[in-house]
Every structure is written in structure tokens, then in C-alpha cells.
C-alpha positions in Angstrom: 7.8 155.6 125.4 9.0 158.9 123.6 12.5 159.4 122.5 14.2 162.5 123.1 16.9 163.0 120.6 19.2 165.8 120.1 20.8 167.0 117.2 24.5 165.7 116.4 26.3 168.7 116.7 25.0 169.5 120.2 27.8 170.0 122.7 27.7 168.7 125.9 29.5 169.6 129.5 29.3 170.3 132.9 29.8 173.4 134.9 31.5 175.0 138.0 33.1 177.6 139.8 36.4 178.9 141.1 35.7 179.7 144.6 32.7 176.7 144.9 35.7 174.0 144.3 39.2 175.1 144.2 39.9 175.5 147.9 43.7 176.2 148.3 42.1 179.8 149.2 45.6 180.9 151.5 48.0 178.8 148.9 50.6 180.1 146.0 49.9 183.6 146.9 46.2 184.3 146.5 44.4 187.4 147.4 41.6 187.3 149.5 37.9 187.5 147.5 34.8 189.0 148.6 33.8 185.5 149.7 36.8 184.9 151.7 35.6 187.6 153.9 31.7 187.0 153.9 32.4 183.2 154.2 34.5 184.3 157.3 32.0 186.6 159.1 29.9 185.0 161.4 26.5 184.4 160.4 26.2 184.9 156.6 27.0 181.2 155.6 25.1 178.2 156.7 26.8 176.3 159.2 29.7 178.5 159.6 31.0 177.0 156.6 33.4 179.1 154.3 35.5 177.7 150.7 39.1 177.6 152.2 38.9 173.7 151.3 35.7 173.5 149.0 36.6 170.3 146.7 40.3 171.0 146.7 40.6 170.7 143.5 43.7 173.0 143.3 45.3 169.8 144.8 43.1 167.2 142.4 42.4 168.5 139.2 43.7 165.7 137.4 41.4 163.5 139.4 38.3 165.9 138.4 39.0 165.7 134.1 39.7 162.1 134.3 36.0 161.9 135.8 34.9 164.3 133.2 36.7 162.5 130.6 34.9 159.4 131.6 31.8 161.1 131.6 32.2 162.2 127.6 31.9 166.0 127.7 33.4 167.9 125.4 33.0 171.2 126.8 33.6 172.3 130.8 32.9 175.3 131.9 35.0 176.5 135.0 36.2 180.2 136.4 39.1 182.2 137.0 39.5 183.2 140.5 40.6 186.7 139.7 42.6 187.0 143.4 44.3 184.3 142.9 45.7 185.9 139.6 46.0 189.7 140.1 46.0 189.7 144.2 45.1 193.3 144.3 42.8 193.1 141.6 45.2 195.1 139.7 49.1 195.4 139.2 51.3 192.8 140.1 50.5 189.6 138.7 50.8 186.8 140.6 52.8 183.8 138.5 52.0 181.1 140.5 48.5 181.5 140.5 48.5 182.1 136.8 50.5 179.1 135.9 47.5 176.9 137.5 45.6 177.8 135.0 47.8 177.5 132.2 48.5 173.7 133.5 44.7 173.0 134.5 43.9 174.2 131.1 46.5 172.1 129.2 45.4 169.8 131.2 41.8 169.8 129.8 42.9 170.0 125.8 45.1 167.0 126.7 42.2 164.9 127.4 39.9 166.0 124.5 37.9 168.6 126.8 37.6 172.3 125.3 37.6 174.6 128.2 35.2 177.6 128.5 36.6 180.2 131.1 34.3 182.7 133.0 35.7 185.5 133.8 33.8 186.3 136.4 31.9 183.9 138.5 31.5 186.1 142.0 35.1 186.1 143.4 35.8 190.0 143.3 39.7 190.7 144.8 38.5 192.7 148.5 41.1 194.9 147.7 38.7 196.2 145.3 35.8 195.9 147.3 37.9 198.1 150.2 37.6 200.7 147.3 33.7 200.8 146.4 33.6 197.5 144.8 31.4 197.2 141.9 29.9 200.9 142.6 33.2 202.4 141.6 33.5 203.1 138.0 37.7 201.9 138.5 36.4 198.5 139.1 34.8 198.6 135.8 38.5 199.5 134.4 40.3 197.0 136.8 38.0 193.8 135.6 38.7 195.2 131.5 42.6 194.9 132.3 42.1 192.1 134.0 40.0 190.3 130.9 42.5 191.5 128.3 45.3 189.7 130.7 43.3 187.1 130.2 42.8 187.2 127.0 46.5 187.2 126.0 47.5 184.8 128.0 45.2 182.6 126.7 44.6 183.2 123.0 44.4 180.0 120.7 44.3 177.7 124.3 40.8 178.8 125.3 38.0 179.9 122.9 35.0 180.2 124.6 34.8 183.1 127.2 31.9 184.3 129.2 32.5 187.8 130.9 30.0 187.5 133.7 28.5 184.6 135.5 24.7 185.8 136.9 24.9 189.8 136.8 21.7 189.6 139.1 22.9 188.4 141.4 26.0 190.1 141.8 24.0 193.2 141.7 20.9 192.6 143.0 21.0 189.2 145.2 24.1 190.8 146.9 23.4 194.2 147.5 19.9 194.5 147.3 18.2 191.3 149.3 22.0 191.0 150.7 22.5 187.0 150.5 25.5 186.8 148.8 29.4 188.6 149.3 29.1 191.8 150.2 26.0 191.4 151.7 24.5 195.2 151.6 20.6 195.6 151.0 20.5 199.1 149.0 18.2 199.3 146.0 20.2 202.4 144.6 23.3 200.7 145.1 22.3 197.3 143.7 20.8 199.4 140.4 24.2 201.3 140.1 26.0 197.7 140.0 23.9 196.0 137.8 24.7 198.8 134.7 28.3 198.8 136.1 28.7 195.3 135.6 27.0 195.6 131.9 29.7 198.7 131.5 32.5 195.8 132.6 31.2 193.0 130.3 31.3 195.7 127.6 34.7 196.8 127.7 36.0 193.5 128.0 33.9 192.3 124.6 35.6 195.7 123.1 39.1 194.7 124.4 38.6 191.0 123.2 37.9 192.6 119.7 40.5 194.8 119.5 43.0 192.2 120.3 41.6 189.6 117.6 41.5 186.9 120.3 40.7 183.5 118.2 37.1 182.3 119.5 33.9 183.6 121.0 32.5 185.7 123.7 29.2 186.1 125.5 28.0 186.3 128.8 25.5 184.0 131.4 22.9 185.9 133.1 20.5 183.7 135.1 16.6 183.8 134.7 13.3 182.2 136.4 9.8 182.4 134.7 6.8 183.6 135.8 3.8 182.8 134.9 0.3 185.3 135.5 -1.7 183.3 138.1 -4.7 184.8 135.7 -5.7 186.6 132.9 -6.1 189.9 134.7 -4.1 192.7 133.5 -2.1 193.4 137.0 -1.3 190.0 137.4 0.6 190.1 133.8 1.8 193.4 134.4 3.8 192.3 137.9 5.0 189.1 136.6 6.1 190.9 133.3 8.2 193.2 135.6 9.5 189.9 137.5 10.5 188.3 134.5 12.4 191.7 133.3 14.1 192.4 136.5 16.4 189.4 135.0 15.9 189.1 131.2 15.1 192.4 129.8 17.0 194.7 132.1 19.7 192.1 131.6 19.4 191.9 128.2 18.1 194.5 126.2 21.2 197.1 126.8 23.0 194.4 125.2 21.0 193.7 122.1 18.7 196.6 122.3 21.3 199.4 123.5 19.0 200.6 126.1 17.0 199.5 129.2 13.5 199.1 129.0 11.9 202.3 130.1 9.3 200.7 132.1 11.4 199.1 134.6 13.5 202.5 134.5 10.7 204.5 135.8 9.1 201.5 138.4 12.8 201.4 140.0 12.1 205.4 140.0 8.8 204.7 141.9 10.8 202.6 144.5 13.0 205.2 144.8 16.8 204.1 142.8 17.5 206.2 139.8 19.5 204.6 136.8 22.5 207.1 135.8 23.6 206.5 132.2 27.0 208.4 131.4 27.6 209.5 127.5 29.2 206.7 125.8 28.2 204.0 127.8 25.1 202.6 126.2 27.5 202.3 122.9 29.8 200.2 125.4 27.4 197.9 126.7 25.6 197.6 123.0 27.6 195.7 120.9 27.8 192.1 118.9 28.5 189.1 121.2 29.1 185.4 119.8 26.6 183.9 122.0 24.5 183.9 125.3 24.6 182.1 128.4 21.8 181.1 130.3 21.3 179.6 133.6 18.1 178.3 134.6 16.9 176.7 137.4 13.6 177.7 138.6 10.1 179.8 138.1 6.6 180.3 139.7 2.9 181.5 139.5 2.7 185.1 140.5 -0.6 187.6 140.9 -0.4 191.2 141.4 -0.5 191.7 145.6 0.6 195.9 146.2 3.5 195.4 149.1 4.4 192.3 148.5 8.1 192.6 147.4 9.7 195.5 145.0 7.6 194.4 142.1 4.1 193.9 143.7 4.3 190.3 142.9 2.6 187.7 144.9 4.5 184.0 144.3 1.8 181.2 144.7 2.3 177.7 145.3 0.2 175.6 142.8 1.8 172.2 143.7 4.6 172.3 142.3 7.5 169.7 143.0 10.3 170.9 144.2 14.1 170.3 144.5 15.6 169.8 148.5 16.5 173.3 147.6 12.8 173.9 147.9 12.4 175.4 144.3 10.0 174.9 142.0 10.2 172.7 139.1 9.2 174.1 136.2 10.5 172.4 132.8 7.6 174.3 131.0 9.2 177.6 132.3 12.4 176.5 130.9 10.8 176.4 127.2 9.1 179.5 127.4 11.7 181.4 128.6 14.2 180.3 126.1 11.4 180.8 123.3 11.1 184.2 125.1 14.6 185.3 124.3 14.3 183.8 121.1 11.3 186.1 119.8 13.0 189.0 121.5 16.4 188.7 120.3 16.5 186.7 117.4 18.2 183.6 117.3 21.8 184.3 118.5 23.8 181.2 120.1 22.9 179.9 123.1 24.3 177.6 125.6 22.6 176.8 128.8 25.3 177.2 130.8 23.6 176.2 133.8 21.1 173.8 134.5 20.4 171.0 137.4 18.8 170.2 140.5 19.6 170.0 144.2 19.5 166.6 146.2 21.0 165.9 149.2 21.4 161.8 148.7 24.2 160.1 150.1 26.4 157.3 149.4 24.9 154.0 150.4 27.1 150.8 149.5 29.2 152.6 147.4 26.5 154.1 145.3 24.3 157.4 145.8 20.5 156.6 144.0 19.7 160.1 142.6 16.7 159.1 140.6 15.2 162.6 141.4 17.9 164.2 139.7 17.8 162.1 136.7 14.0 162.6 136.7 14.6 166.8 137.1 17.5 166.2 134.1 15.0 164.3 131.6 12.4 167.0 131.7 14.5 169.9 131.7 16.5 168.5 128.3 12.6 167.6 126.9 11.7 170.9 127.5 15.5 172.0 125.8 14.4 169.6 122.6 11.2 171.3 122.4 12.8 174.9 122.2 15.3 173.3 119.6 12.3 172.5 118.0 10.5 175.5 118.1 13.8 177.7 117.0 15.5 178.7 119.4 19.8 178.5 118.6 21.2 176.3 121.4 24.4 175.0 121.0 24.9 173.1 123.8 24.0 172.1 127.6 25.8 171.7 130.7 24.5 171.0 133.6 25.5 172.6 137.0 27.3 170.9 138.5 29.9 168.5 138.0 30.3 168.2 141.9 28.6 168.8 145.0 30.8 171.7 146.1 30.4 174.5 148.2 26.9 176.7 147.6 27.8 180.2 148.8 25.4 181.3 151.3 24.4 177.7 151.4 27.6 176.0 152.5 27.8 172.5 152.2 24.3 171.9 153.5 23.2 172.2 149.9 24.5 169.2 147.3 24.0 170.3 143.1 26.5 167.9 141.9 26.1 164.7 139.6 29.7 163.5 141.6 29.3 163.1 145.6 32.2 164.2 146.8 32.4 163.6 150.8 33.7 167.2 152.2 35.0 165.2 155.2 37.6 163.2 153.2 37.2 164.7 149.6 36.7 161.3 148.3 34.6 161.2 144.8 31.6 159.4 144.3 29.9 158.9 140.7 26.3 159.4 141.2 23.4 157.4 139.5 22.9 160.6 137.5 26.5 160.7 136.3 26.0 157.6 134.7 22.6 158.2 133.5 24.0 161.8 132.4 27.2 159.9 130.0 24.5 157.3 128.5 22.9 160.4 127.5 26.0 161.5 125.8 27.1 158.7 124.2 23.9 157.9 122.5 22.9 161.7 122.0 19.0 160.7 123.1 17.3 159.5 126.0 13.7 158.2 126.4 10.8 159.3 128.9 
């Protein structure tokens, strides 16, 4: 039996989203989101489903931090529906939906949980969407007023902020492969986004600086690993541009300043062109406290012309997989955070999303998620070996505290480590909750 044992100053927490649980979506004066409207149009979400009630935890907050209270986190990591502040996305601020957070955060403090706020986990105002959404530059301006709002508001309460949750697939999930809110499937359009959303992240950083704001920024994009089914040079090469279409073209205009050529000129091949205005490189490139990173996933690829926009064939060696039918990978989890380690240097990190989906349901009171818990114990091995081998993290928290609504999934698709029963709200601890706050409270586990 090996023990897994973490270092005493690791943080630990759990993780969700605005839209995904808040519900309460025509309450208190809230403007309508991108998802409000995709969610609403027939055929995009599973099941018909939308987040108008989600969790409603609006309504039960007080419910969810005495569960995470109970649970021993120290750290939770929620959003800031941004139309339920600013309805239009910009001017006139709504005061009711603002002083939710104020009380949800107080809240949090209360019981002994520092909160860290995203920014912007998806929820884009339509209003702004009705005017070119991400591809218009104003939006870059509009989400920079809205963070410095933010940031005012909210300096000495909150100190840990992330600008963007997953800046793939805002840009290239949603308007490329068109899953997610808005839904379009342009390559050009999804390229433009992506460095718009890098522009947006950058000017709020610059605006948090300017204004002193006690605490720490950073960002959370999400990232997958793949691994060259051979030694061949063109298998390499395609999962190399795979593994870049979320890490290095993610990541290097941040640390690096510019965009790795190489995926610049393959997106040229397939036809979107990257267009860089003067000062924004200088924008996007500058210090943040720490990075975010969400993983859940990876694969074996091989080079296979055609296949999809990189030429990348994904093939199934056996791997387990969650009821999401993704892979698990735990060893992809260590190399990519070792990765980002020998290509950035050893800045802060917090994996600020991790976990598994399992659709188990309550039996006798009690919902046996040993596949979870297994899924959990090799992910945070494969987190102690990365401590081990360098790499900075700070802290883990695992997605999600609650089954809750999964976009384009609805509520077919359950991530949480509480059941909550969308019927009746009612909250269920699951096996993994409690095997998840032993964890905690003894700061190891064994295999």
C-alpha cells in the first residue's frame, strides 16, 4: 500500500459555475446570457434542458457553504454571471444582482472559505453577442470595465481572480465545432476570438494593476494530452499541433508575447488568418500571479491527412473511460503539467478543474461512487508526482462540488461529488465527498 501525501501548505477546494448552478436566471433583474438563448433553442441542449433552475443556488447558497464547510475546503472557486450584474453588458448596473454576490461572498469568509471569482466562466450578456460578440473588439473593452467593476467592488473581500475560464472553448468549441453558446462553426471566426479573448484577459490583468487590487490574478485555460501513437515523425508532428491548439496557442502570448508561428501558418493552410493589431501582443504579454488549469482528458493520436483540422487520428488503446466516455489518462495529467513546467518555468499553478463524470444515483440514502473516488486517487498521484518532479502547484479543486447543469449536456451528464436531485433540488453527499474530506483532513491518501 503506497501513501500519497501532499505537502502542508497545499490548498484545497472545489469548483463551479454561475450559469451551471445559480438558476434564478429571470429573477432580481438579470440580463439574458448567451446560454439563456442557446439553452432555449430547440435542439442544441440535450433533452431540451436549459439553466433557468440549474441547482438554485441563488435560493440555497447558505445550504451549499455549509456542505463545503463540512467538507474542509478552504478555497471555492465560483463565477460571476456578468448579466446578472451589468444586464447590458455595459452601463447601468444592476444592484440587486450585485449585492448577491457581495452577501454570497460574505457569506463564504464567514465560514472560513476564501473565495476565488472567475470572471468569466461562458455567460456573455446577449446584448453583447447582438453586437458581434467576442469578434467585436468593444467586447474586449466592455468585459475590461466590467473586470475593473469587479475589482473595486471587491478589493480586500476577494483575492484570487481568474479572468477567463477555458478560452478554447469559448473560442474554438463554440464557434468553430459549434457545441457550445453561440453555436457558429467558422474557423476564421473562432481564430479571431481566441486572440480577442487573450486581448480581454490582458486588459483586465493591466486594469487590476493599475488599481493595486490586494491579491492575485491568472487565468484557467483547459488542456488534454496527446500522446504519438509511434515514433514516426508525422505522428509527433500532429499530436504536437493537437496539444498546442490548447497549450501553446493558449499560452505562449502570455508568457512568450507571441503565438507560435507554426500553428500560425497551419491555421493559414486551413484557411483562418491571425490579425495582430500594434500594441496588442504588449497587452496580452505581461506578469500574471498564477495559472489555472483544467484537465480532464487525453488520447493516442497518429498522423491520418483529413481526419480533423490538425490531421490527427485519436485511437482507442483501451483506455477506461468516464460515463462521459473520455479517456482516463492520469499519466497525461503529469506530463502535461511537467510540460508547462519546462516551458514556462515554474509560475503558480492551481488545477482549477479536475474530476470525473458518473451518473450514480442515490440508493438508501447513499450514492456508491467508487469510480469517482478511484478516477480522484489517480489523478492526485499523478498531481504528487508533478509536485515531485517541480512543477509549482498550489492547490487542487476538483470540478465539481455538484452535479449541476453541463451546457450542451444538460442534466443527462452528473460531475459532482454532491447528488443533487434536479427534480426536488434535494442534496445528497456522495461516497466521494466523504472520501474527498478524509483526504483533506489528513492531507494524504493511500492506493
Amino acid at each position: 500500500m503506497a501513501i500519497i501525501k501532499f505537502p502542508k501548505e497545499m490548498r484545497w477546494g472545489a469548483a463551479t459555475a454561475a450559469y451551471q448552478i445559480e438558476g434564478a436566471a429571470k429573477e432580481d433583474g438579470r440580463g439574458l446570457s448567451i446560454w439563456d438563448t442557446f439553452s432555449h433553442t430547440p435542439g442544441k441542449v440535450l433533452n431540451g434542458d436549459n439553466g433557468d433552475v440549474a441547482c438554485d443556488s441563488y435560493h440555497r447558497y447558505h445550504e451549499d457553504i455549509q456542505l463545503m464547510k463540512e467538507l474542509g475546503i478552504d478555497i471555492y472557486r465560483f463565477s460571476i454571471s456578468w448579466p446578472r450584474v451589468f444586464p447590458a453588458g455595459t452601463g447601468e448596473v444592476n444592484e440587486k444582482g450585485l449585492q448577491y454576490y457581495h452577501d454570497f461572498v460574505d457569506a463564504l469568509i464567514e465560514n472560513g472559505i476564501e473565495p476565488m471569482c472567475t470572471l468569466y466562466h461562458w455567460d456573455l450578456p446577449q446584448a453583447l453577442q447582438d453586437t458581434g460578440g467576442w469578434a467585436n473588439r468593444e467586447t474586449i473593452e466592455a468585459f475590461a470595465e466590467y473586470a475593473e467593476f469587479m475589482f473595486q467592488q471587491f478589493n480586500g473581500k476577494i483575492k484570487k481572480w481568474i479572468t477567463l475560464n477555458e478560452p478554447w472553448c469559448v473560442s474554438f468549441l463554440s464557434n468553430y465545432i459549434g457545441a457550445h453558446a453561440p453555436g457558429n462553426k467558422d474557423l476564421q471566426l473562432a481564430l479571431t476570438i481566441s486572440h480577442h479573448l487573450l486581448l480581454a484577459h490582458g486588459k483586465a490583468v493591466a486594469r487590476f494593476r493599475k488599481l493595486d487590487v490586494e491579491g492575485e490574478i491568472g487565468y484557467a485555460p483547459n488542456m488534454e494530452w496527446y500522446e504519438p501513437f509511434s515514433s514516426k515523425q508525422e505522428d509527433i508532428d500532429a499530436c504536437n499541433r493537437a496539444l498546442a491548439y490548447f497549450i501553446e496557442w493558449f499560452m505562449d502570448p502570455v508568457f512568450k508575447g507571441s503565438y507560435p508561428e507554426f500553428m500560425v501558418d497551419w491555421f493559414k493552410k486551413k484557411g483562418a488568418v491571425l490579425t495582430i493589431e500594434d500594441g496588442d501582443m504588449e497587452t496580452i504579454h505581461q506578469p500574471i500571479d498564477f495559472l489555472g488549469i483544467n484537465f480532464y482528458t487525453g488520447f493516442v493520436g497518429r498522423y491520418k491527412e483529413g481526419e480533423d483540422l490538425f490531421d490527427l487520428e485519436r485511437i482507442d488503446i483501451g483506455f477506461e473511460k468516464t460515463d462521459f466516455n473520455w479517456n482516463i489518462y492520469p499519466e497525461g495529467f503529469y506530463k502535461a503539467l511537467t510540460k508547462v513546467k519546462d516551458q514556462y518555468g515554474a509560475i503558480p499553478i492551481y488545477i482549477t478543474e479536475n474530476g470525473a463524470c458518473y451518473n450514480d444515483g442515490v440508493e438508501n440514502g447513499r450514492v456508491k461512487d467508487t469510480k469517482r473516488i478511484d478516477y480522484l486517487k489517480q489523478h492526485l498521484t499523478s498531481l504528487k508526482r508533478s509536485i515531485d518532479a517541480g512543477v509549482n502547484v498550489k492547490g487542487y479543486l476538483t470540478w465539481s462540488l455538484m452535479d449541476n447543469f453541463e451546457w450542451a449536456e444538460g442534466y443527462d451528464k452528473r460531475f459532482g461529488i454532491i447528488h443533487v436531485d434536479f427534480n426536488t433540488l434535494e442534496r445528497t453527499k456522495k461516497d466521494s465527498y466523504y472520501w474527498y474530506k478524509h483526504m483533506i483532513s489528513n492531507g494524504w491518501f493511500d492506493m
